[in-house]
C-alpha positions as CSV (number, residue, x, y, z in Angstrom):
1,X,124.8,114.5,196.2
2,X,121.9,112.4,197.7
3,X,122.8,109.9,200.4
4,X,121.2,106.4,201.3
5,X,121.2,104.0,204.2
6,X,120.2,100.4,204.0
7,X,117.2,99.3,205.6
8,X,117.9,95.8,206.0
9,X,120.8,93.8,205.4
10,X,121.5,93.4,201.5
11,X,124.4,91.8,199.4
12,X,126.4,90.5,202.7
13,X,126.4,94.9,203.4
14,X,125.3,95.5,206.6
15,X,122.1,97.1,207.9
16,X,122.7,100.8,208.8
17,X,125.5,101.5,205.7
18,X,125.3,105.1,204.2
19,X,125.8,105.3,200.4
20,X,126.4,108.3,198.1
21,X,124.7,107.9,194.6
22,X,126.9,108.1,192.1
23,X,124.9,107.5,188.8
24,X,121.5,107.0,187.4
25,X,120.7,105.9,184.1
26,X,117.4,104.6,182.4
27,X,117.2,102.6,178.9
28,X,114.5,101.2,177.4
29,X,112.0,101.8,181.0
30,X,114.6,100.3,183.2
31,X,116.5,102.3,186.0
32,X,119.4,101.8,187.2
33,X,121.5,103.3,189.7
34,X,125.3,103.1,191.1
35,X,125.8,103.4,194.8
36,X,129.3,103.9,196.7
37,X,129.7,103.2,200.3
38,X,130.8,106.4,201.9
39,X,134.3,105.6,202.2
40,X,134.3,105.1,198.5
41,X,135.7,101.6,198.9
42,X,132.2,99.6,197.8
43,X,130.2,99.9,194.6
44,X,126.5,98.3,194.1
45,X,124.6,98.2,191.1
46,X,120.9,98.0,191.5
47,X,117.3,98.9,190.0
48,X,114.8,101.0,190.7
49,X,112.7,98.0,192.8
50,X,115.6,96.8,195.1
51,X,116.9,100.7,195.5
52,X,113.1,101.7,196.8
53,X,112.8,98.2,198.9
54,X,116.4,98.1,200.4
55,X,117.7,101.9,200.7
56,X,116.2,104.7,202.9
57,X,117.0,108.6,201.3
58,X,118.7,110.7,203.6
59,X,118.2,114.3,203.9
């Protein structure tokens, strides 16, 4: 399961929060992808431009 951490603050979530992507889905040329905080308690929807601008893959 890939994991992210946010860059920057984003969505009143804090700088430094680690997310496991959950989905990713594309219709008509537009990606999306679901994000869960790693507790599980937090979900955010966003595309493929605020995913590449706010999130940082971890290895």
């Amino acid at each position: 399961m890939k994991r992210y951490m946010l860059k920057k603050n984003f969505r009143g979530l804090k700088k430094g929060t680690q997310f496991y992507l959950i989905a990713e889905s594309e219709f008509i040329g537009v990606k999306e992808y679901v994000l869960r905080t790693r507790d599980l308690t937090t979900r955010v929807a966003v595309n493929d431009r605020e995913l590449s601008g706010n999130f940082l893959l971890l290895n």
